[in-house]
FIKOLZA-1660 file (N, C-alpha, C; in steps of 0.1 Angstrom, whole numbers, plus 5000, padded with zeros to 4 digits):
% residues 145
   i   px   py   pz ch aa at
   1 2781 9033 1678  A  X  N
   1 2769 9040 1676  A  X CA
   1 2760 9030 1667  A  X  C
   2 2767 9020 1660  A  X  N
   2 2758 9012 1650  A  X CA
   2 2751 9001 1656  A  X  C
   3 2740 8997 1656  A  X  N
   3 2728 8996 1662  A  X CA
   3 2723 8996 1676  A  X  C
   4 2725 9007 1679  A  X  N
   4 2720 9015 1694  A  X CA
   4 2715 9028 1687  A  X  C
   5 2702 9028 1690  A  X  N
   5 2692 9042 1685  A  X CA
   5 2686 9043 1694  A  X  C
   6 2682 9048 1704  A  X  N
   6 2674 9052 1715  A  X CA
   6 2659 9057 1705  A  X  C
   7 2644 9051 1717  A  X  N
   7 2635 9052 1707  A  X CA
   7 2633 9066 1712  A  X  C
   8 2637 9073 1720  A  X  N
   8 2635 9090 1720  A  X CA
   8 2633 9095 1708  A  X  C
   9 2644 9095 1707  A  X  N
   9 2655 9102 1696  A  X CA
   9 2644 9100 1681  A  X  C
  10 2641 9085 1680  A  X  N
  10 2637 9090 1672  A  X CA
  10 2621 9095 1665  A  X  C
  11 2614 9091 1679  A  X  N
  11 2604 9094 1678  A  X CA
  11 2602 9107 1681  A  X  C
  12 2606 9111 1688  A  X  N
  12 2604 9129 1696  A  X CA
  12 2618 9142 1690  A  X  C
  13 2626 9133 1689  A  X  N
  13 2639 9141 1683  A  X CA
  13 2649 9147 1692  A  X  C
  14 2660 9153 1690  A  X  N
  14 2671 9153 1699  A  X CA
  14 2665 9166 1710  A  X  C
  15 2660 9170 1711  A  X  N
  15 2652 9182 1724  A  X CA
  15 2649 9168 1729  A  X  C
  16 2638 9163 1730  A  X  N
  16 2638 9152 1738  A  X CA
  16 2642 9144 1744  A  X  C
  17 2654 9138 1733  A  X  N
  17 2665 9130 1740  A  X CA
  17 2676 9135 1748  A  X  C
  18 2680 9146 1745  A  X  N
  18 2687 9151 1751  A  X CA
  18 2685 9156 1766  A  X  C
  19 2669 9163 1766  A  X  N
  19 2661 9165 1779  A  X CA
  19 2666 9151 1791  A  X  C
  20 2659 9141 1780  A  X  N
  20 2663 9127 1793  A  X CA
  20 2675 9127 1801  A  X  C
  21 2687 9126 1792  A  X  N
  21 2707 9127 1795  A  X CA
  21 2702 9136 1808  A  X  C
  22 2699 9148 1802  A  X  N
  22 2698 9158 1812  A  X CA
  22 2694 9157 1827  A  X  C
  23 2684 9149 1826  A  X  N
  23 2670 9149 1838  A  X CA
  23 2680 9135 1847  A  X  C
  24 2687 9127 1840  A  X  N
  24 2692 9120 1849  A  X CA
  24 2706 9123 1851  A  X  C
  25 2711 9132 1849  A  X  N
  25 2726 9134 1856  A  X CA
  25 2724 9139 1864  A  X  C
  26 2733 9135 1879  A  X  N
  26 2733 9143 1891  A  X CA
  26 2739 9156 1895  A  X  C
  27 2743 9164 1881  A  X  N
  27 2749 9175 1885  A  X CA
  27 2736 9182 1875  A  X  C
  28 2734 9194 1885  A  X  N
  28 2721 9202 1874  A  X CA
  28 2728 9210 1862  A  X  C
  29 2719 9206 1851  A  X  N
  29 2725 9213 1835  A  X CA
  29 2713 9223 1828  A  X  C
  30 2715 9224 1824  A  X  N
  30 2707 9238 1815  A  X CA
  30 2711 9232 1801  A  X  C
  31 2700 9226 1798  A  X  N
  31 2697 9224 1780  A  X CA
  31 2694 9231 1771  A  X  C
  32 2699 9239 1764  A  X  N
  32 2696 9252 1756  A  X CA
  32 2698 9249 1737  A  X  C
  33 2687 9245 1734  A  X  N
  33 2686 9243 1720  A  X CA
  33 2680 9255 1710  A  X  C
  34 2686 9254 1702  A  X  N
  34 2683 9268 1690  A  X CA
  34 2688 9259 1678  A  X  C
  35 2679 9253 1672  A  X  N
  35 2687 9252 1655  A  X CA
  35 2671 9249 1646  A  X  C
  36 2680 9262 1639  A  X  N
  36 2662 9263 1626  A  X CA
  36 2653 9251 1622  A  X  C
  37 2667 9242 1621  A  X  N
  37 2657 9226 1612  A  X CA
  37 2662 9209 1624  A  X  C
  38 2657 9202 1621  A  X  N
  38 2661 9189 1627  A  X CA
  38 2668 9187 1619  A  X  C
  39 2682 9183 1622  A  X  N
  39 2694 9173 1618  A  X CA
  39 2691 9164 1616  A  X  C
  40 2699 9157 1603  A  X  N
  40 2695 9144 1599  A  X CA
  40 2702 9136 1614  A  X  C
  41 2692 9125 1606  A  X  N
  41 2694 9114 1617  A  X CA
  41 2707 9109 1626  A  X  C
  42 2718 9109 1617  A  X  N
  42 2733 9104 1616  A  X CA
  42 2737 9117 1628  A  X  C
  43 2730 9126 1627  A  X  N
  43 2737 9139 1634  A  X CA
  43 2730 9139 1647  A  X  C
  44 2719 9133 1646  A  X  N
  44 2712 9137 1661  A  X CA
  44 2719 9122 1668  A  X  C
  45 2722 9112 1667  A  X  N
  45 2724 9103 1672  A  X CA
  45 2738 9104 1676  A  X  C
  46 2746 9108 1668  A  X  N
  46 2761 9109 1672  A  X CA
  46 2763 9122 1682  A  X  C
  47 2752 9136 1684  A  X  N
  47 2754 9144 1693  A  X CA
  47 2740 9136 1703  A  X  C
  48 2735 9126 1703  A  X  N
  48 2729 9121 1717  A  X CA
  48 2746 9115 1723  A  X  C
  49 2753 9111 1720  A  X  N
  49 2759 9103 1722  A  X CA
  49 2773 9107 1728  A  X  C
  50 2774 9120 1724  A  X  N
  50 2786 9130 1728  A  X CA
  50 2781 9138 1742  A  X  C
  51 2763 9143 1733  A  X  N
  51 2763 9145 1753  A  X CA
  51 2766 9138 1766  A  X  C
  52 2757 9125 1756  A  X  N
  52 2758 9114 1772  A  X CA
  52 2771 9113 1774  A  X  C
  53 2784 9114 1766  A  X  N
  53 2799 9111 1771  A  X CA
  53 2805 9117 1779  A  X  C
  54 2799 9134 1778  A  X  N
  54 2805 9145 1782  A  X CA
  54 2797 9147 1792  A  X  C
  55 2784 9145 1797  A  X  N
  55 2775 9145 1813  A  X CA
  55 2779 9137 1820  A  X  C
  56 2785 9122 1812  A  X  N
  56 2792 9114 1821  A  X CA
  56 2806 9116 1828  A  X  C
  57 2814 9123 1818  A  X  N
  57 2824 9128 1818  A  X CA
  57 2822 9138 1834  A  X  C
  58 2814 9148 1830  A  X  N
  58 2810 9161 1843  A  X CA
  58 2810 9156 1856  A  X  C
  59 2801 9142 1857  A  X  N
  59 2795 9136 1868  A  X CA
  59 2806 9126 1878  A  X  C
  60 2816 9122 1866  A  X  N
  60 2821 9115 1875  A  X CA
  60 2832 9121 1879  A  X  C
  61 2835 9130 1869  A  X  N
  61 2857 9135 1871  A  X CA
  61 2854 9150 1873  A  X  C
  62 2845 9159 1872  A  X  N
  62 2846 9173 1870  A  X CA
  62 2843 9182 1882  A  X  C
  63 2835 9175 1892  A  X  N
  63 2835 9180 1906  A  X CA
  63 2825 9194 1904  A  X  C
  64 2816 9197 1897  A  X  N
  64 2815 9205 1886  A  X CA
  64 2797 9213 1896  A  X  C
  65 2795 9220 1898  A  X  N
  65 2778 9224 1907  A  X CA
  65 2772 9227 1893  A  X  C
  66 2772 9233 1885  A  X  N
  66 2762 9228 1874  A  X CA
  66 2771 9231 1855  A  X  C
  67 2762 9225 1848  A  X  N
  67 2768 9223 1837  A  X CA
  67 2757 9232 1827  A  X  C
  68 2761 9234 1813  A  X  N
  68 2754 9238 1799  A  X CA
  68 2753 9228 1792  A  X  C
  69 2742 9225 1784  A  X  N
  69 2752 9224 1769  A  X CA
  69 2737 9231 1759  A  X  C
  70 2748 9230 1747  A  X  N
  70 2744 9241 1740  A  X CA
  70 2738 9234 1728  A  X  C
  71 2731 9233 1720  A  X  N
  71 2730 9231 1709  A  X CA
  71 2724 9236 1699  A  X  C
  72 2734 9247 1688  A  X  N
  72 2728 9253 1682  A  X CA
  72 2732 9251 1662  A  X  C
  73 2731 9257 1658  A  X  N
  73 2738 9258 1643  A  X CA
  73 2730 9265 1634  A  X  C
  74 2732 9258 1622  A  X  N
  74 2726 9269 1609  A  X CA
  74 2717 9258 1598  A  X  C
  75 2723 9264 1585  A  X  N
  75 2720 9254 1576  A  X CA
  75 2734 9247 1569  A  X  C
  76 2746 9254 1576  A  X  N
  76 2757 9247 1570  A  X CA
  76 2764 9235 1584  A  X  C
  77 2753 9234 1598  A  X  N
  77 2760 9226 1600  A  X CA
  77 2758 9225 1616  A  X  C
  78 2757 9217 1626  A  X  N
  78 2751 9216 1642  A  X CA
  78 2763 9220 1647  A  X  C
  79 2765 9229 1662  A  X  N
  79 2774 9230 1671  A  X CA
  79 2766 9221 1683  A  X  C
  80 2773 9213 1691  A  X  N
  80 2771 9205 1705  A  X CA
  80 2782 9215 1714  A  X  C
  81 2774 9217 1727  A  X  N
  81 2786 9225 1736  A  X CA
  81 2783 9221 1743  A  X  C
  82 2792 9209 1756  A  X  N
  82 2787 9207 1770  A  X CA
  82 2798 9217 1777  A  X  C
  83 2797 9224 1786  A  X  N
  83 2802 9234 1795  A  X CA
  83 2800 9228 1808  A  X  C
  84 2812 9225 1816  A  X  N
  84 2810 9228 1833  A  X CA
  84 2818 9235 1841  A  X  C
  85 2814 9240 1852  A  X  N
  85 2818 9247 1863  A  X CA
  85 2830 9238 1867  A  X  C
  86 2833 9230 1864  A  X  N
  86 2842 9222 1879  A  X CA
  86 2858 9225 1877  A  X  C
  87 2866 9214 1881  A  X  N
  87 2879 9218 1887  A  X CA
  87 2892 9217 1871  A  X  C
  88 2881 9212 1857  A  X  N
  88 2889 9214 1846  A  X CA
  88 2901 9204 1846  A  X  C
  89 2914 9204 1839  A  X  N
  89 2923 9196 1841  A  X CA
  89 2922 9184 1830  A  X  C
  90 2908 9183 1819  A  X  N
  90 2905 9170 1815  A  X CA
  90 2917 9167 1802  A  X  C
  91 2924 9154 1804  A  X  N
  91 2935 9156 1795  A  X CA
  91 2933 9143 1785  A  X  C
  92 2934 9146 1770  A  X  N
  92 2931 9136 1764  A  X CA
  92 2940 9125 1758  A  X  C
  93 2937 9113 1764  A  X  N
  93 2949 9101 1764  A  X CA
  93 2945 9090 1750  A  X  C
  94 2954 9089 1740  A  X  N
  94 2944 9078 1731  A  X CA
  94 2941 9066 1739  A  X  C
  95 2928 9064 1734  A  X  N
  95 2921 9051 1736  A  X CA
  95 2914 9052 1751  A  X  C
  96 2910 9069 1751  A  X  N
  96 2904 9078 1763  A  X CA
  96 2885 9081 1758  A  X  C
  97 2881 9083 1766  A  X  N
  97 2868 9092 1764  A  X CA
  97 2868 9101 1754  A  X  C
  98 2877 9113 1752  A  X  N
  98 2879 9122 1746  A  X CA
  98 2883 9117 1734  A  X  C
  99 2892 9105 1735  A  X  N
  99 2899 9103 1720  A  X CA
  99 2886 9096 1712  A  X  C
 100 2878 9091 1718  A  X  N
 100 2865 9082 1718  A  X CA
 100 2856 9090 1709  A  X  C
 101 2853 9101 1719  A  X  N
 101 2846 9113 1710  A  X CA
 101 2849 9121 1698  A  X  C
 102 2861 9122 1698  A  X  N
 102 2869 9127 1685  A  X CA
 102 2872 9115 1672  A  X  C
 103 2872 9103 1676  A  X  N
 103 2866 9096 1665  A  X CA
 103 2852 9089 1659  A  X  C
 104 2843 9092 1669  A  X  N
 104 2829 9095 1664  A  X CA
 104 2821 9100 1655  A  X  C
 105 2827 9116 1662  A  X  N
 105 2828 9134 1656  A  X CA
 105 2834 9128 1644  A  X  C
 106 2846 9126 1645  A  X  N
 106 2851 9121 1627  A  X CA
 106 2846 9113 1618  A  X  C
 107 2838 9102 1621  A  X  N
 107 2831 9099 1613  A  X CA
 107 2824 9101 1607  A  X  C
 108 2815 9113 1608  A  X  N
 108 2806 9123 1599  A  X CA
 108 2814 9133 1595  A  X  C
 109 2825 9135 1597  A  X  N
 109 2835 9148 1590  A  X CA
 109 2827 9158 1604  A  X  C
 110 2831 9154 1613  A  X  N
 110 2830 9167 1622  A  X CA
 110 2847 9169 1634  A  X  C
 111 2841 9179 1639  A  X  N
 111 2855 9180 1649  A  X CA
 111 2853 9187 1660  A  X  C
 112 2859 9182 1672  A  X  N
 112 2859 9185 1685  A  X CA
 112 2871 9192 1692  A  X  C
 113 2867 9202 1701  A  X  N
 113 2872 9209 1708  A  X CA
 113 2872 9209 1721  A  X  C
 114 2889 9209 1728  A  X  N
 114 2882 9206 1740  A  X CA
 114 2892 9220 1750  A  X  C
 115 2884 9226 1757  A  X  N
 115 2891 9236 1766  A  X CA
 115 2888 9235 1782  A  X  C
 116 2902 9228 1787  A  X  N
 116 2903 9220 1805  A  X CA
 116 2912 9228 1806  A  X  C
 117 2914 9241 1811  A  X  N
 117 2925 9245 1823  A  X CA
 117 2925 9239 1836  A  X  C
 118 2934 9238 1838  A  X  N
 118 2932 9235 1853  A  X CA
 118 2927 9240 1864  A  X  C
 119 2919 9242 1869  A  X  N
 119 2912 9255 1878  A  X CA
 119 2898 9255 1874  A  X  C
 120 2897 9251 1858  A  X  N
 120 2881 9249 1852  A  X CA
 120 2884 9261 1845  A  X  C
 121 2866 9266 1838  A  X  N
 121 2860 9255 1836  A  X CA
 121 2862 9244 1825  A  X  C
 122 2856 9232 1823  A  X  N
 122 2858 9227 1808  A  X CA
 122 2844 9231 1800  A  X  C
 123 2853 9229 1784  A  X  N
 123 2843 9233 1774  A  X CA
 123 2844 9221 1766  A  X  C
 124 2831 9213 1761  A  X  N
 124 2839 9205 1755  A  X CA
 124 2826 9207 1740  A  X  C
 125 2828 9211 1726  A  X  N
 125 2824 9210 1715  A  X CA
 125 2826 9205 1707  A  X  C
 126 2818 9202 1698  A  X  N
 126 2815 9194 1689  A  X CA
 126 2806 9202 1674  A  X  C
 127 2815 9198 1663  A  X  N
 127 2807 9209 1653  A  X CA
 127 2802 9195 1641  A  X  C
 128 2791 9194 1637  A  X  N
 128 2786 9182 1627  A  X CA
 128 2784 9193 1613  A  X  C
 129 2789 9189 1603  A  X  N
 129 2789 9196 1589  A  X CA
 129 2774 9193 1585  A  X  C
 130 2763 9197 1580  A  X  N
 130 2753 9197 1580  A  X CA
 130 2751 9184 1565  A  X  C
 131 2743 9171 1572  A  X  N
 131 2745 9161 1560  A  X CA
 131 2730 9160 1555  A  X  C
 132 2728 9152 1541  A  X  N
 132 2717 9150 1533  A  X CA
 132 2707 9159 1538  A  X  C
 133 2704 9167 1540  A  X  N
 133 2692 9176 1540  A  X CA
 133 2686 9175 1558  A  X  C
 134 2682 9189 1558  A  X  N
 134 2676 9186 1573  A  X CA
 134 2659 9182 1570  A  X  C
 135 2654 9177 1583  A  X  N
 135 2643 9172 1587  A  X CA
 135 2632 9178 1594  A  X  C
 136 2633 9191 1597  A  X  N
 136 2619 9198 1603  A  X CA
 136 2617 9207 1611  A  X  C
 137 2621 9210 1625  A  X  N
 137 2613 9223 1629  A  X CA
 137 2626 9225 1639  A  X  C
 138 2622 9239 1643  A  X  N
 138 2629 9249 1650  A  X CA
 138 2628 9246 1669  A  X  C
 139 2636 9243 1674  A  X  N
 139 2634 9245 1691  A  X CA
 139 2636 9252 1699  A  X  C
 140 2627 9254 1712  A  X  N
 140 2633 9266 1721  A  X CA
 140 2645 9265 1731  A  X  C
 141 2642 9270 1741  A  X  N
 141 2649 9269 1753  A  X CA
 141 2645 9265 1766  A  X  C
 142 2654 9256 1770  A  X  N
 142 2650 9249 1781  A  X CA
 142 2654 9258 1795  A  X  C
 143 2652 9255 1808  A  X  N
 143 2658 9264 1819  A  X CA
 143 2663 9246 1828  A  X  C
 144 2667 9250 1836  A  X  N
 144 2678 9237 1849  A  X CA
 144 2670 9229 1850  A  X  C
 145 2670 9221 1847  A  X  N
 145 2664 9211 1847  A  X CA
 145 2670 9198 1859  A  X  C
% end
């Protein structure tokens, strides 16, 4: 993550960037943002970065007709939820995608969850502890983009 900052992100903020991830994956997703304040910086960059893992994830292995993700939280702290429809089964191997993202997520003291039955769907979240103070305004809801 250390020196890769997408100028979205930081000009427009994670609705934004996240919109983009969105608009270019080939499986349709539904972007749904709710969180009262902007995340500091360290948080929006590390959940640009889990979505794009987990859209990528959807796109190439999950066989998946459409996806969520979710981004919502409070003041104690951001939830990331990417959700898809497909065939589930995603198993996490060290030195994997998943193990990838779980040491990311760890580096700001956060932690990931990941739910693949076999048959689908997968759930894959991400919770960021709310760090140095947030940064500004409240977002709505997106529809399929």
């Amino acid at each position: 993550m250390r020196g890769i900052h997408p100028a979205v992100l930081e000009d427009r903020g994670l609705d934004a960037a996240l919109s983009g991830l969105v608009a270019r994956c080939p499986t349709p997703v539904q972007l749904q943002m709710q969180l009262p304040d902007r995340p500091a910086s360290e948080v929006e960059l590390a959940a640009y970065f889990f979505v794009g893992e987990c859209l990528t994830n959807v796109a190439k292995h999950a066989g998946a007709e459409s996806a969520r993700v979710i981004v919502d939280g409070d003041r104690a702290g951001t939830r990331v939820t990417v959700w898809d429809d497909g065939r589930g089964g995603a198993v996490e191997t060290a030195g994997g995608g998943l193990d990838g993202l779980r040491t990311r997520v760890g580096t700001l003291d956060g932690t990931v969850a990941v739910t693949s039955p076999v048959g689908g769907p997968t759930t894959v979240s991400a919770w960021f502890p709310a760090a140095r103070g947030a940064q500004g305004t409240a977002h709505g809801t997106r529809g399929m983009i």
